[in-house]
C-alpha positions as CSV (number, residue, x, y, z in Angstrom):
1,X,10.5,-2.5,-36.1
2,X,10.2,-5.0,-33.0
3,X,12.7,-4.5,-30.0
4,X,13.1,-7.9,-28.4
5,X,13.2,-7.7,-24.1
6,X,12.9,-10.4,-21.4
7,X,10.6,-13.2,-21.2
8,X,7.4,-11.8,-20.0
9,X,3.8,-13.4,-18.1
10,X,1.8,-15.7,-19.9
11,X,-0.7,-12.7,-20.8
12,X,1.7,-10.4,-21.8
13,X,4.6,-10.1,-24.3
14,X,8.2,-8.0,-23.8
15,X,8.1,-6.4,-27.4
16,X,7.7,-3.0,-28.7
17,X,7.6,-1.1,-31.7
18,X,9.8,1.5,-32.4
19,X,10.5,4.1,-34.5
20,X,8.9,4.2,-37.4
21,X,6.3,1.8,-37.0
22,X,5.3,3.5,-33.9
23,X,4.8,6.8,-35.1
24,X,2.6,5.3,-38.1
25,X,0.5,3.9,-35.2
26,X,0.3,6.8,-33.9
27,X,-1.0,8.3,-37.3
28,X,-3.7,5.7,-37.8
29,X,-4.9,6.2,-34.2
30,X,-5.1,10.2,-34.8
31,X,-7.3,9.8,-38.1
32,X,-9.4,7.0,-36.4
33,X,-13.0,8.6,-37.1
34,X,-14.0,10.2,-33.7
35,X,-10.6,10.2,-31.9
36,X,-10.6,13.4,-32.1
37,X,-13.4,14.3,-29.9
38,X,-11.6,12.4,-27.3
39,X,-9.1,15.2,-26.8
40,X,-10.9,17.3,-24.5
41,X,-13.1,14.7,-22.9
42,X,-13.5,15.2,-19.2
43,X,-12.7,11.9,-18.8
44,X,-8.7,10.0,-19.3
45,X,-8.3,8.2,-22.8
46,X,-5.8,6.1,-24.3
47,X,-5.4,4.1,-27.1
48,X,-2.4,1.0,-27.3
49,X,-1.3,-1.1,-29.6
50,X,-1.2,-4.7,-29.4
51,X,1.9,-4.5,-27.3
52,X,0.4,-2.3,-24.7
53,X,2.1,0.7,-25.7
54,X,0.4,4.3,-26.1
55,X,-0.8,5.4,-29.3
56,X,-3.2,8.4,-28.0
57,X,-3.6,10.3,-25.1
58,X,-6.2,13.1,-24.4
59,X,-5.3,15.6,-22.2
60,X,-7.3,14.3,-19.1
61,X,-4.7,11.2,-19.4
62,X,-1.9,13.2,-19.7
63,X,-2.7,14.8,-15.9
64,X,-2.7,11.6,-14.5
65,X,1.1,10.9,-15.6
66,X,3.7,11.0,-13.2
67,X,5.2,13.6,-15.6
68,X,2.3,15.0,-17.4
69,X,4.8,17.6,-19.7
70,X,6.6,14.3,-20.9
71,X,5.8,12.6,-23.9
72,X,4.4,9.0,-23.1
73,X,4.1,7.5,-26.5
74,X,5.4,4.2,-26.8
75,X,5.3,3.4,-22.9
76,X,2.7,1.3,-21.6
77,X,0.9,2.9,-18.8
78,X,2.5,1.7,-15.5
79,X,5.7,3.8,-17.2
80,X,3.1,6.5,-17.8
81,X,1.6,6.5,-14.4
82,X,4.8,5.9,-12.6
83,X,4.1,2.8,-11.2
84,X,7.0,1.2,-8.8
85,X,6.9,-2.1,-10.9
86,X,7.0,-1.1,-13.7
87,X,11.0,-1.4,-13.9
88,X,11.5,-4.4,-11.5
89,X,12.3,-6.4,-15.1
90,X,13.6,-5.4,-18.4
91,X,10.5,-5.9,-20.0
92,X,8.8,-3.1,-18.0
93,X,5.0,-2.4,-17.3
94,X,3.1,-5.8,-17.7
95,X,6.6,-8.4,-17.1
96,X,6.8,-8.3,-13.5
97,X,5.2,-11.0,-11.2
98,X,2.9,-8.2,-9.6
99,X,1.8,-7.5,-13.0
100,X,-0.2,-10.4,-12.9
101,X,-2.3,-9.3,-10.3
102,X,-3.0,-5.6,-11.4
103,X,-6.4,-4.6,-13.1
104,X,-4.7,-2.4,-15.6
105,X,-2.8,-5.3,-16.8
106,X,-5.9,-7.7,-16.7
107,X,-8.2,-5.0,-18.4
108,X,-5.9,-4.5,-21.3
109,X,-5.1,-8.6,-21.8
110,X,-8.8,-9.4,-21.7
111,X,-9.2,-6.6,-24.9
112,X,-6.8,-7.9,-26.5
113,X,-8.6,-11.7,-26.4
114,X,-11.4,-9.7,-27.7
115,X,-13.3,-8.8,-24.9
116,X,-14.6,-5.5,-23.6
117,X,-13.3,-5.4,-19.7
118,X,-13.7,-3.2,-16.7
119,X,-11.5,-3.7,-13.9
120,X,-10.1,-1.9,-10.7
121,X,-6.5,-0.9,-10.6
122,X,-4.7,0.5,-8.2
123,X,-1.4,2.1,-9.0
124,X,1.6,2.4,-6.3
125,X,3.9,5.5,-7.4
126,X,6.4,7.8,-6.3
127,X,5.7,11.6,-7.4
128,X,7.9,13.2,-6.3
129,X,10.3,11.9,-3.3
130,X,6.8,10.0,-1.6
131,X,4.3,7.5,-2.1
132,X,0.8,8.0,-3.9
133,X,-2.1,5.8,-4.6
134,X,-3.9,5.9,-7.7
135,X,-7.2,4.2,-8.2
136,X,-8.9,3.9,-11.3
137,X,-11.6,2.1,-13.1
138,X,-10.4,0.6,-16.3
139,X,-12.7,0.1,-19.4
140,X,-11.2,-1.5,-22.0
141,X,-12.5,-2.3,-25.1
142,X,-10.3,-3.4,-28.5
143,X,-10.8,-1.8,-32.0
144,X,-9.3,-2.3,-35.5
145,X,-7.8,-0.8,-38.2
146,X,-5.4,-1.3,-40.5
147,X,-5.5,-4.9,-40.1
148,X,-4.2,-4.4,-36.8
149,X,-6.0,-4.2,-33.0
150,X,-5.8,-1.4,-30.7
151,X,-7.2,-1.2,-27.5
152,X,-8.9,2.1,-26.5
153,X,-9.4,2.4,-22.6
154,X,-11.1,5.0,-20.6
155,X,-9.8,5.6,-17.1
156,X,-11.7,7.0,-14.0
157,X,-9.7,8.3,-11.0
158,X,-12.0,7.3,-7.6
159,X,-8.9,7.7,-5.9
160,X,-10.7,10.4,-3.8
161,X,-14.2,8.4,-3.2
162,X,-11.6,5.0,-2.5
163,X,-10.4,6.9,0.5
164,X,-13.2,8.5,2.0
165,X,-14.8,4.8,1.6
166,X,-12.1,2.6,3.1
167,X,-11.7,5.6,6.2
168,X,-15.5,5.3,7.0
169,X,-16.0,1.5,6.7
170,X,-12.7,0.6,8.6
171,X,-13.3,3.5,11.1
172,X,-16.8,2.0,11.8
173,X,-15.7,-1.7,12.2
174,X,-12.6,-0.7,14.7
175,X,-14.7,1.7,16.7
176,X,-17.5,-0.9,17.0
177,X,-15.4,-3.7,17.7
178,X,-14.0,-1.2,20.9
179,X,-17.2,-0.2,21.8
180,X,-18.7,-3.8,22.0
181,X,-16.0,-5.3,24.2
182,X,-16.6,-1.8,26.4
183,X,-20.5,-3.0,26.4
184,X,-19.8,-6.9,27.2
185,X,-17.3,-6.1,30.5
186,X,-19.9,-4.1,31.8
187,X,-22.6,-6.4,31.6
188,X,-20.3,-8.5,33.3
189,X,-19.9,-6.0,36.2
190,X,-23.8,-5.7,36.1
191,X,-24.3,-9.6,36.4
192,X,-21.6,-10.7,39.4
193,X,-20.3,-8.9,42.4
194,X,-17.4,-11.1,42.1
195,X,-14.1,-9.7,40.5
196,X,-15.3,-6.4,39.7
197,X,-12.0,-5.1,40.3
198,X,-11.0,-6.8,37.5
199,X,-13.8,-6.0,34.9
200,X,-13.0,-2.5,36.2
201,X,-9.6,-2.8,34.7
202,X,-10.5,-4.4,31.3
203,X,-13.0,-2.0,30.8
204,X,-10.3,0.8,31.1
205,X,-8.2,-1.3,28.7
206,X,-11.3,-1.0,26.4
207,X,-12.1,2.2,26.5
208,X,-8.2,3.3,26.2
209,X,-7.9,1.3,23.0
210,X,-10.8,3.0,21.6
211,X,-9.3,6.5,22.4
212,X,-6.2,4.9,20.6
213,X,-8.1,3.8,17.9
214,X,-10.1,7.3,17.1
215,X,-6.5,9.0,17.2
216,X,-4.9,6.7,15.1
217,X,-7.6,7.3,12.7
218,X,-7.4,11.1,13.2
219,X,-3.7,10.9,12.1
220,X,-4.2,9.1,8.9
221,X,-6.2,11.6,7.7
222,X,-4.1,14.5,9.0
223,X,-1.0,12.4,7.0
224,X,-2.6,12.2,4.2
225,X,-4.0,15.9,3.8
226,X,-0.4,16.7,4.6
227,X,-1.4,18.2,8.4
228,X,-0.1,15.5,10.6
229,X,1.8,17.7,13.4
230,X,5.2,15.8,15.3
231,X,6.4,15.8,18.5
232,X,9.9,14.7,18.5
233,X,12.0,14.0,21.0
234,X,14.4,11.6,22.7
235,X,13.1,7.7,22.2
236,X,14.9,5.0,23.1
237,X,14.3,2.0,20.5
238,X,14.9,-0.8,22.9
239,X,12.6,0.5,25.5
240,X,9.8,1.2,22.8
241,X,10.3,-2.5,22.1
242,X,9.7,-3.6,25.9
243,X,6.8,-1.5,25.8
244,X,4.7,-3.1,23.1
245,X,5.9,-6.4,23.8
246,X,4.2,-5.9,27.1
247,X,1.4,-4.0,25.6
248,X,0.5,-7.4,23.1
249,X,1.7,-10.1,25.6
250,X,-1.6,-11.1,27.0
251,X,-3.0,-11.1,23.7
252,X,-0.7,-13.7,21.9
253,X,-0.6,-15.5,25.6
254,X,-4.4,-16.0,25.4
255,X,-3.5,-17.3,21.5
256,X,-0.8,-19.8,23.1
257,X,1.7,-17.5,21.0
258,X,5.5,-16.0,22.4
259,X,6.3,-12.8,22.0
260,X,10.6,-12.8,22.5
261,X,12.0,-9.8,22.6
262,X,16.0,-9.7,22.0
263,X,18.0,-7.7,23.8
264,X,20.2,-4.7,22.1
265,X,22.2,-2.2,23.2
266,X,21.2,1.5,24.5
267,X,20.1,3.0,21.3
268,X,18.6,6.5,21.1
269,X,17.4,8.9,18.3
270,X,14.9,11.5,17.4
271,X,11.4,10.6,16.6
272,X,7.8,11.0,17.7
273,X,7.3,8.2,20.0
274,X,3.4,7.8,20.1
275,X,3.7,7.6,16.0
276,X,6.5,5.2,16.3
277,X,5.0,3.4,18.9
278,X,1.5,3.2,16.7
279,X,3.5,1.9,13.8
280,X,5.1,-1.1,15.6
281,X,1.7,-2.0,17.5
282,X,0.3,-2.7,14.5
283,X,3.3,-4.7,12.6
284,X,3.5,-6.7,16.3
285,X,-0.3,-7.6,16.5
286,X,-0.8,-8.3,12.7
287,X,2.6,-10.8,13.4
288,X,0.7,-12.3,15.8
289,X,-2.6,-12.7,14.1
290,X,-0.6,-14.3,11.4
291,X,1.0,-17.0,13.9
292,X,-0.8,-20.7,15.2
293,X,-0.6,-21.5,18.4
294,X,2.7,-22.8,19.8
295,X,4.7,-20.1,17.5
296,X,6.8,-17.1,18.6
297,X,6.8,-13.3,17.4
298,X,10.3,-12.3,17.6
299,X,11.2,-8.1,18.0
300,X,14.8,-7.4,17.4
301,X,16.8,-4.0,17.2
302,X,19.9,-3.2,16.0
303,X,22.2,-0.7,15.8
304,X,23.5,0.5,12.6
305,X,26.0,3.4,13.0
306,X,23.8,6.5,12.0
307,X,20.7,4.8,12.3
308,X,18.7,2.4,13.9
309,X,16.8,-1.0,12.9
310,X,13.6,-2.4,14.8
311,X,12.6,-6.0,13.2
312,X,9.3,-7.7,13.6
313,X,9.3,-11.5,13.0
314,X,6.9,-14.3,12.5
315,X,6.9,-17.4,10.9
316,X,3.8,-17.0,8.6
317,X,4.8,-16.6,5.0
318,X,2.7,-14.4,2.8
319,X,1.6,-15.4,-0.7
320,X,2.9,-13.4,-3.8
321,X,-0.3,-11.8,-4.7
322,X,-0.7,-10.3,-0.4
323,X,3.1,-9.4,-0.7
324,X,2.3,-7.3,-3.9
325,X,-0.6,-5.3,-2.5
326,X,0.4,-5.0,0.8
327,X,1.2,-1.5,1.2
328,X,-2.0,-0.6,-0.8
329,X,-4.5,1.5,1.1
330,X,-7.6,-0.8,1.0
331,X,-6.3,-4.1,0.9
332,X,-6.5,-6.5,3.4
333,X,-6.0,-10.3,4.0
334,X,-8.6,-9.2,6.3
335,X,-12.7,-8.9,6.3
336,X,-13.3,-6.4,3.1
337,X,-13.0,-2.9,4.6
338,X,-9.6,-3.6,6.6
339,X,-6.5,-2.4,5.4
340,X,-4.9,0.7,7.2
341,X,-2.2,-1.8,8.4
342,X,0.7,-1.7,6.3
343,X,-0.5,1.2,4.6
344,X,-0.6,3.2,7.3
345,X,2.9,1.9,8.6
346,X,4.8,3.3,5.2
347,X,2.6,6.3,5.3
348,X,3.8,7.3,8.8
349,X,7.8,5.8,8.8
350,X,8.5,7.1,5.1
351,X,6.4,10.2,4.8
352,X,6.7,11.7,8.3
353,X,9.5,9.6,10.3
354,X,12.3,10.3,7.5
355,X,12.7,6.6,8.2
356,X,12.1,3.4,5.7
357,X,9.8,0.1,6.0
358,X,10.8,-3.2,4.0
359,X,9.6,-6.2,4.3
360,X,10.9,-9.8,3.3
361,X,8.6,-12.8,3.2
362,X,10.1,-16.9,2.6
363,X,9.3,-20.2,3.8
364,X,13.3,-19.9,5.0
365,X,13.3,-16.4,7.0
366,X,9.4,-16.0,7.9
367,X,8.3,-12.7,7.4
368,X,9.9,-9.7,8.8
369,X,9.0,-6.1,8.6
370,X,12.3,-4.2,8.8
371,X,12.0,-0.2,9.9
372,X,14.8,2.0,9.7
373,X,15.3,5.3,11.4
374,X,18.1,7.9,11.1
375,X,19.8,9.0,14.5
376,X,18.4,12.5,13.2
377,X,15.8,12.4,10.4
378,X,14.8,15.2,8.3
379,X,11.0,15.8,9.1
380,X,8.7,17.4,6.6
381,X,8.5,21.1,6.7
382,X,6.2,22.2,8.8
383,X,5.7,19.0,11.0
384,X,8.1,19.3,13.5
385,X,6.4,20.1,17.5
């Protein structure tokens, strides 16, 4: 029996089987010859039908769920893995527009043109209450029987060697990038007696950023092996603003780029300003990055009763398939390697800040990355200074 949904991506379709049908699928997949030996493989396993839904799953697969003591059969695997697409349309896993940019989704439509496939996919989910990033490699390869084609796909979770990859290689370009501007100001000291004043002070800058830059990098990895340690206290959201703007005015002046910051009203709550502070440097120097010359970077705060709104603006609009990644932890618009961005941004305002980041993106409003804070957040357990 075929349930009719929404119209769905040109490599995808909205139907399922039900009932019945589905759990004769499920019978022909169990008596494929070999299947069997499948069930304890270290490796994950599924078989789907030609409508993406699961006909097998070992028990390798089955860890890898969002819910691995649920039954999964009949979902495709974005519903499996808990995927935060995969109920943005009523057609579910493989219908929204990100869809068209996933690897699981590609993988599985290339098998079912009658190719074998291996792609990377990265899966954005909430287990439970936070964010987690699964990556897997995704072999595909399609199968028949019964006068009907299956897809059997074996899944590899690198979500482990992803991380310790993208940490190293962006840790090495940021810390070079530092240390090579420390390198060229002194050269500049050794080769004029003119303004050395001045070096003096850009060197400082330097050599501050790259302090900056080794502790923001120390505090990724302390977020995400769940030791990052707050201090909390007092910040006042306007002020924070003024500081950054200042912080990034000479480098969007030098870009011929405005940084306007609006004024708001006395607005105070709880937080840990050097975090808070990290995570709106970033947003305001990727704005500006994103900008031409003659352009403006707008910061705007607002207060909203039990909570407070900081806004970073820019005219720069980013394309669908950025806006779908962009809280993924190793993509970047950026030179391969670059990507702690955004990624870090959620990591630090959702996970830690009890606060939320959105983000809008339109050739009417811009972009603007929206972070709001609670007056008095609820910090992890275990986090607070």
């Amino acid at each position: 029996m075929l349930q009719a949904e929404s119209i769905a991506l040109p490599f995808t379709d909205a139907e399922r089987v039900i009932g019945s049908e589905l759990e004769e699928q499920k019978q022909w997949i169990s008596e494929y010859r070999g299947m069997d030996l499948f069930l304890d493989f270290p490796i994950a396993v599924m078989a789907f039908n030609s409508h993406r839904q699961i006909v097998f799953i070992n028990t390798k697969a089955r860890a890898l769920a969002a819910d691995p003591k649920s039954e999964p059969y009949g979902l495709r695997p974005g519903e499996a893995f808990g995927c935060i697409h995969a109920n943005e349309t009523p057609g579910g896993c493989g219908t929204a527009n990100f869809c068209r940019y996933c690897g699981a989704a590609k993988s599985i439509a290339s098998a079912l043109s009658g190719a074998i496939d291996l792609q990377m996919c990265q899966i954005d989910r909430m287990v439970p209450q936070h964010h987690e990033q699964l990556d897997l490699l995704v072999w595909t390869k399609p199968f028949t029987t019964h006068e009907q084609v299956f897809i059997i796909a074996a899944l590899i979770d690198i979500s482990a060697e992803q991380r310790k990859d993208t940490f190293e290689r962006i840790f090495l370009h940021d810390i070079l990038n530092t240390a090579t501007s420390i390198q060229s100001v002194l050269y500049m000291i050794d080769d004029s007696q003119d303004g050395i004043r001045e070096y003096l002070d850009l060197a400082k800058l330097a050599a501050e950023q790259l302090a900056e830059e080794i502790q923001t990098h120390r505090s990724i990895w302390a977020a995400e092996h769940g030791k990052l340690a707050l201090n909390a206290s007092v910040v006042s959201a306007p002020d924070l603003l003024k500081k950054v703007g200042a912080l990034y005015n000479f480098m969007a002046e030098e870009r011929g780029i405005k940084v306007n910051i609006h004024p708001c009203g006395v607005k105070k709550i709880i937080s840990d300003e050097v975090l808070l502070k990290r995570v709106v440097s970033n947003l305001v120097k990727n704005a500006i990055e994103a900008c031409h010359s003659g352009e403006t970077v707008e910061l705007l705060c607002f207060d909203r009763g039990d909570a407070v709104e900081l806004q970073i603006k820019n005219p720069a609009v980013i394309d669908d398939e950025v806006q779908s990644n962009l809280f993924k932890r190793s993509y970047s618009t950026k030179a391969k390697g670059r990507g702690w961005g955004t990624y870090a941004a959620r990591l630090f305002i959702e996970e830690y800040l009890g606060g939320r980041i959105t983000f809008e993106s339109s050739p009417e409003t811009g972009t603007i990355f929206t972070i709001k804070l609670p007056d008095d957040p609820v910090f992890p357990p275990g986090t607070g200074s």
